[in-house]
C-alpha positions in Angstrom: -2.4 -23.4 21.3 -4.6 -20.4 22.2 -7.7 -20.4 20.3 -9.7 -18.0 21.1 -7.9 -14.5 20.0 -9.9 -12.1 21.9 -12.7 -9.6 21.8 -11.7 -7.5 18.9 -10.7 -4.0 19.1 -9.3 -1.6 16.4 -6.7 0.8 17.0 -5.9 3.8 15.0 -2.6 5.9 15.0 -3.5 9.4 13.8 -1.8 9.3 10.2 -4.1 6.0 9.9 -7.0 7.5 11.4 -9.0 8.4 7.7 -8.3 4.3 6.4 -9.3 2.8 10.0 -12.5 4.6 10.2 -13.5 3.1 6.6 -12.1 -0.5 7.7 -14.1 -0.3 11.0 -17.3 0.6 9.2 -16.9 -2.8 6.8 -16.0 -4.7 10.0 -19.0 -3.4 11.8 -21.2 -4.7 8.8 -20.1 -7.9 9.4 -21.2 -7.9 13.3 -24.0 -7.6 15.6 -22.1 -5.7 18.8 -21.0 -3.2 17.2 -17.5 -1.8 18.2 -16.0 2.2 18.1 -12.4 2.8 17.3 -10.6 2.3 21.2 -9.8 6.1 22.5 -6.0 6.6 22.1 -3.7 9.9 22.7 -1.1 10.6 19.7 1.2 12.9 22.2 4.4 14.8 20.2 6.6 16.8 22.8 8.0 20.0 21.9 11.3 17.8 21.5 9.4 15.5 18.6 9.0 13.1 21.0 6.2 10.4 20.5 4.2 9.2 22.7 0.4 7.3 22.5 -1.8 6.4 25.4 -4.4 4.0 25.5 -7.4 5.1 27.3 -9.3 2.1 27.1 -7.6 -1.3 28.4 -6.8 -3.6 26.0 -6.1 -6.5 28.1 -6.8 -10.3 27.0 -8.2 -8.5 23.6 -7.4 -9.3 19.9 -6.0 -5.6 19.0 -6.0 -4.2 15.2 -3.7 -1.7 15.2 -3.7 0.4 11.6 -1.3 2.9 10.6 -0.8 4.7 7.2 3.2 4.9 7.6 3.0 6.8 4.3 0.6 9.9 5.0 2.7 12.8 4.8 -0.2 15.5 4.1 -0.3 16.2 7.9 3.2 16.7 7.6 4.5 13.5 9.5 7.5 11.3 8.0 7.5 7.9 7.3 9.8 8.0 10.3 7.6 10.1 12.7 4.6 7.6 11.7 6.6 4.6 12.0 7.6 5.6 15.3 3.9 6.4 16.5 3.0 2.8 15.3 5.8 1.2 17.2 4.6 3.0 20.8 1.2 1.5 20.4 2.1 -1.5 19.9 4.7 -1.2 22.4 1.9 -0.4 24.6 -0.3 -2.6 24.0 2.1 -5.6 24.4 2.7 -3.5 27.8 -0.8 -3.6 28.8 -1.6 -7.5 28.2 -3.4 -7.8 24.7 -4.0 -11.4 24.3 -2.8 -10.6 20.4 -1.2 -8.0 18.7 -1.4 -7.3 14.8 0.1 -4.3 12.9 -2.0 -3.0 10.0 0.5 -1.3 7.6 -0.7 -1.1 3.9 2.6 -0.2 2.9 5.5 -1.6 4.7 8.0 0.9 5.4 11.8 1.0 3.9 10.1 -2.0 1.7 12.7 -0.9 -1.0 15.5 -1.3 1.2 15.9 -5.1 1.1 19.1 -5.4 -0.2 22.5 -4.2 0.5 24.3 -2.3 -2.5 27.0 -0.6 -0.5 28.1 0.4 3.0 23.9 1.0 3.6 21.8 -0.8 6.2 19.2 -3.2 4.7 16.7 -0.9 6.5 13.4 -3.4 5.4 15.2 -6.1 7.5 15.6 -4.1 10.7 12.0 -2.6 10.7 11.0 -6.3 11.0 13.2 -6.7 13.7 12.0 -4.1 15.5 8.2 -4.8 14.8 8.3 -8.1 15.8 11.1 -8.0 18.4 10.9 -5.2 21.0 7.7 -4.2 19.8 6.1 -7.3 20.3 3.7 -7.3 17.2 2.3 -11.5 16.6 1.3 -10.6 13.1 1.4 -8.0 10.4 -1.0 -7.4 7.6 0.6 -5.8 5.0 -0.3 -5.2 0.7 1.7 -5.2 -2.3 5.7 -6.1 -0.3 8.1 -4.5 -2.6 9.8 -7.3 -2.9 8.0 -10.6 -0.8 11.4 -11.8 0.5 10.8 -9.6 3.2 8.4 -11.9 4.5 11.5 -13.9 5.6 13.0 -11.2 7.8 10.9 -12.0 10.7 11.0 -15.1 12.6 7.9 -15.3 15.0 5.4 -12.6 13.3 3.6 -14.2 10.6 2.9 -11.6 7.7 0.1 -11.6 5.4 0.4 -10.1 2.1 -2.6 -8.8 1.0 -2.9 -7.8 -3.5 -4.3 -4.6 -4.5 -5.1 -6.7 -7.6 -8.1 -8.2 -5.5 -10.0 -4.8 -6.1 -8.1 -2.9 -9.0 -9.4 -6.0 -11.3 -12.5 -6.1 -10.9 -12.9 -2.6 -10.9 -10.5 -2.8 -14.2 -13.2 -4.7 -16.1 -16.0 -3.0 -15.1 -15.6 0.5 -16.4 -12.5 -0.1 -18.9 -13.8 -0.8 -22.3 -12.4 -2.3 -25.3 -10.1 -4.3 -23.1 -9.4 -6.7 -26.4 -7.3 -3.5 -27.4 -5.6 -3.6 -24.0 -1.9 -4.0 -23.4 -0.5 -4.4 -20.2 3.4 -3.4 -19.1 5.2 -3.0 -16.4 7.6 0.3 -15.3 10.0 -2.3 -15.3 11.7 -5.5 -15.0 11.5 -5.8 -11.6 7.1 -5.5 -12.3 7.1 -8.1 -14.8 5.2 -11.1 -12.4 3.1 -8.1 -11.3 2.2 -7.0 -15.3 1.5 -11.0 -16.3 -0.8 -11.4 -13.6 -3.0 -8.7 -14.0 -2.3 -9.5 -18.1 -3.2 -13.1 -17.3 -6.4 -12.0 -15.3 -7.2 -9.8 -18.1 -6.8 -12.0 -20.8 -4.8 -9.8 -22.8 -1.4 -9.4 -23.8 1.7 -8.0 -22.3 4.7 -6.4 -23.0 7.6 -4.8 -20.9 9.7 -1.8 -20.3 13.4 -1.5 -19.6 15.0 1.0 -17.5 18.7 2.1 -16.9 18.5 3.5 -13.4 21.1 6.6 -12.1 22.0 5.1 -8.5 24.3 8.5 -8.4 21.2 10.2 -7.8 18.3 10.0 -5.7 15.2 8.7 -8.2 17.1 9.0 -11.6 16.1 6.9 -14.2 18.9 7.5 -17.3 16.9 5.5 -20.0 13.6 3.2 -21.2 12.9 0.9 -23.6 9.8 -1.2 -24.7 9.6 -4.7 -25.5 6.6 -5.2 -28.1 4.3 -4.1 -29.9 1.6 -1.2 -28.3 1.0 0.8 -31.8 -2.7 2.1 -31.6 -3.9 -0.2 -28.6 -5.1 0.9 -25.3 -2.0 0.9 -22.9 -2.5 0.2 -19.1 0.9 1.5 -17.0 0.9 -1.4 -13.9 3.5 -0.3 -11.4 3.2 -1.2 -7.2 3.7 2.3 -6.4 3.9 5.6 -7.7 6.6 7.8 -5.5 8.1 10.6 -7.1 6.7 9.3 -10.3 10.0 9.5 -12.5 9.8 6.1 -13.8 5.9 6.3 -14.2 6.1 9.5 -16.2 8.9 8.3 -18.3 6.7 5.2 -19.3 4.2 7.2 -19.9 5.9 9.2 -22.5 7.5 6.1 -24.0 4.0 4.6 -24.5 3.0 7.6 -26.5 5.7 8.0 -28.3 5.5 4.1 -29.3 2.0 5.8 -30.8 -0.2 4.0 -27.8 -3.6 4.9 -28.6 -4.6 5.9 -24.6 -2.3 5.4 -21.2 -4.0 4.5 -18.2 -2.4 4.2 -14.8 -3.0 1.4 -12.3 -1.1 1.6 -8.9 -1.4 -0.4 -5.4 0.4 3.1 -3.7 -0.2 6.4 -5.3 2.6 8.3 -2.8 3.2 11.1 -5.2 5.5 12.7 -3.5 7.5 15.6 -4.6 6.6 17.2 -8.2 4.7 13.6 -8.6 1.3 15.1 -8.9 2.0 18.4 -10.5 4.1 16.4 -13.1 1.1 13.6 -13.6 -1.6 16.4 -13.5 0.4 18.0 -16.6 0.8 14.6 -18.3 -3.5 14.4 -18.2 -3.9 18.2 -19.3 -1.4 17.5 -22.1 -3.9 14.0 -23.1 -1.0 11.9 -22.7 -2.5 10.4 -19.8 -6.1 9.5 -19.6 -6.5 8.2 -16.4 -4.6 7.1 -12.6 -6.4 4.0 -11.0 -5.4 3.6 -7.6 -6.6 2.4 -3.9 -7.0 4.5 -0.5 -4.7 1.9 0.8 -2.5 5.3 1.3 -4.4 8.9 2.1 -4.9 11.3 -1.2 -6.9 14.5 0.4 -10.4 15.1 -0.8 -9.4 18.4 -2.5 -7.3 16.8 -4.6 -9.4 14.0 -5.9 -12.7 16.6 -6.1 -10.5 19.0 -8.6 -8.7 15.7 -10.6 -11.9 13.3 -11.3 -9.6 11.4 -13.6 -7.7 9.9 -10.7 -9.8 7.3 -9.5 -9.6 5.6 -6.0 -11.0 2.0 -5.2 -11.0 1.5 -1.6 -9.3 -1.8 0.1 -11.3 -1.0 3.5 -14.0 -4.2 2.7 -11.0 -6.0 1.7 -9.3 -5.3 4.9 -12.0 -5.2 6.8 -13.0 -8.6 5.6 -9.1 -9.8 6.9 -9.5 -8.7 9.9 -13.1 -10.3 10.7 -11.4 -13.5 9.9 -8.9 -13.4 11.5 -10.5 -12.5 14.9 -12.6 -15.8 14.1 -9.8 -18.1 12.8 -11.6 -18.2 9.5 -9.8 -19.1 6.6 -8.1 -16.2 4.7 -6.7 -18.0 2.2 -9.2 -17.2 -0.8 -8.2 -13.8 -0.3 -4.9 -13.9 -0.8 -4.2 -14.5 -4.3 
């Protein structure tokens, strides 16, 4: 066995560019040679075509490479980013790096893990990929949709990093009258998620229901709550907030259940499509009184300067602190629960 990783260098595809500079600030904290994100080109041919060049060599070093798969205000896809993040790493495999980790706070197609039909189970093959041709030895990840994906790859180890790490702590610091506090899920499928951070907490919890449309693209048909929330403080828990059907219909279900205040708590505030108009409406109206959430994915500064309520709690010390680890074989295991 290989013990000595390499001299560490951080790698940023563009859509990750906002996150890694953050993450390479709390590394450099932690160090005495200070290090600079490694110069990269992010090429797109008039085709769409990808292509990233490292200007710096890489070779026999421990390489970071983070991407933010799921930035779509520069107007990349999940696919376009995806792909950017597989030619680095394709390169840097290429170019001798003694180790190669991908940095992907959210892991893309993570809600594709199972097969319902004549569809692809899309999570599965991005693993493939990621640790196959791409050569990646180990992915750092947060909040799997579903943490059997872990088992898709067979020689990348994954590490699953929990928002709940930061949105905790931060939860009892500024949230008062948390012995008013209920905590639910937007579904089922949240319900480990909601007794965890219930558990942590120490206050109750009680769960939603939801009767999904799987006609239609992000149709939710019905919800239900399981227990009592009359005149106490309800915190929403969901992984990720996408087009923010389900969230919004919780929302409403709480205050019609005569919830005294609705706070939000996501890993993943995506909001894509009418997500943030619908959510900004839902606050104006007082329905909701507040959206926790992490930088682990980018929100624009103008949006967060005009919307106060929506607060962000960074995971960059948290990753950062990963990544020094890692680099020298410290023991991450404290930070994984």
């Amino acid at each position: 066995m290989n013990h000595y990783r390499g001299n560490l260098s951080i790698i940023s595809c563009e859509s990750g560019t906002e996150f890694a500079k953050k993450v390479l600030k709390e590394v450099n904290k932690k160090r005495k040679n200070k290090i600079k994100l490694l110069d990269t080109s992010e090429i797109v041919f008039a085709n769409t075509e990808v292509k990233s060049v490292l200007n710096q060599s890489v070779r026999g070093k421990d390489v970071f490479v983070i991407q933010d798969v799921e930035n779509h205000y520069n107007g990349k896809s999940v696919d376009q980013n995806l792909r950017a993040l597989y030619t680095v790493l394709g390169a840097c495999k290429r170019c001798d790096a003694n180790y190669v980790t991908a940095v992907i706070p959210t892991f893309p197609y993570s809600r594709q893990d199972k097969q319902w039909g004549r569809e692809d189970i899309t999570a599965a093959r991005v693993a493939w990929e990621m640790e196959g041709a791409m050569g990646a030895d180990h992915i750092i990840t947060m909040d799997l949709h579903n943490t059997a994906i872990q088992g898709f790859f067979r020689c990348s180890w994954v590490d699953d990093l929990k928002g709940s790490q930061v949105l905790i702590p931060y939860i009892k610091k500024t949230i008062k009258d948390l012995e008013d506090a209920v905590v639910i899920p937007t579904d089922l499928g949240g319900a480990k998620r909601a007794n965890y951070y219930a558990r942590c907490l120490d206050i109750d919890v009680a769960f939603t229901y939801k009767v999904r449309n799987y006609s239609k693209k992000n149709v939710v048909d019905d919800m239900k709550i399981m227990g009592d929330i009359k005149n106490k403080k309800v915190l929403i828990v969901d992984d990720m907030i996408d087009t923010g059907g389900t969230f919004c219909k919780a929302i409403e279900l709480a205050k019609s259940s005569k919830a005294k205040e609705v706070i939000g708590i996501t890993t993943f505030a995506l909001l894509n499509g009418k997500a943030l108009e619908e959510i900004i409406e839902m606050h104006n109206q007082g329905v909701l009184s507040k959206l926790i959430c992490t930088d682990a994915t980018y929100i624009p500064k103008d949006i967060l300067e005009k919307n106060k309520w929506i607060k962000v709690i960074s995971v960059a010390k948290y990753f950062g602190e990963i990544i020094y680890r890692l680099n020298k074989r410290q023991s991450i295991g404290e930070l994984l629960g």
